[in-house]
C-alpha positions, 0 to 999 in steps of 0.5 A: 664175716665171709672170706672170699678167696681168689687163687693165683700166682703173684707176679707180673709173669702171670698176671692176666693167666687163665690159672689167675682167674680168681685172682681177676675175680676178687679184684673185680669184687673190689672194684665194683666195691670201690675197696682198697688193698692192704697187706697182710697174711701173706697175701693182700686184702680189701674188706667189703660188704656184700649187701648186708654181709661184711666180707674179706677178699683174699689174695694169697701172694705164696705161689699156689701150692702154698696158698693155705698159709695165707687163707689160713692166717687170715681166716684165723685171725677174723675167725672164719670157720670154713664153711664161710671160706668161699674159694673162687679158682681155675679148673682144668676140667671144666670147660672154658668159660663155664662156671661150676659152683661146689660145696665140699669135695675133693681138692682133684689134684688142684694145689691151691686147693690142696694146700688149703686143705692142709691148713685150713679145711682138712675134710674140704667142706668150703663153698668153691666156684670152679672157673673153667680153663679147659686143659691147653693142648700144649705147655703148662697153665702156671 
């Protein structure tokens, strides 16, 4: 069983926001899949299966720095050790529109990651896809 994680914020406020893309990543994943959502953990969820891997996508409903709590109940309650936790999230330094794939590492000050690593992957060692916002020339990305 593999958890695929989009991070976001909820809201109608920040729908379509470059800071959402792994939001918008994981509802593809469940459209593609023909998937439905459901609630639970705080967050909503789809089971899919990719190819012969059954897989949960995740979309925690805490805002971002409290994401962990989500990903964390879900990951406990379908017994998912972290090295199949796989994070798809914005990254301010990459620049927009490339993907970075990671294994392990540091959170680089991204609070979604941060909170994950406070509930679920203390040492970080959970596959990433770093989706690139590049940083705005004015304003906050939330």
């Amino acid at each position: 069983m593999k958890l695929i994680v989009g991070l976001g914020n909820p809201g109608r406020s920040y729908a379509g926001n470059r800071h959402n893309v792994g939001f918008m990543v994981v509802d593809e994943l469940a459209r593609r899949a023909s998937a439905s959502w459901s609630s639970k953990f705080k967050g909503e969820y789809a089971r899919v299966d990719l190819g012969r891997v059954p897989a949960i996508l995740l979309k925690p409903q805490t805002f971002m720095n409290l994401s962990g709590e989500s990903v964390g109940a879900a990951a406990q309650f379908y017994q998912v050790e972290s090295e199949d936790i796989f994070v798809i999230h914005d990254e301010l330094d990459v620049p927009y529109g490339e993907l970075r794939a990671k294994l392990g590492g540091g959170h680089a000050g991204h609070n979604g990651l941060r909170s994950i690593f406070q509930h679920v992957a203390p040492k970080g060692d959970f596959p990433r896809l770093r989706f690139g916002i590049g940083r705005p020339k004015h304003g906050d990305v939330s």
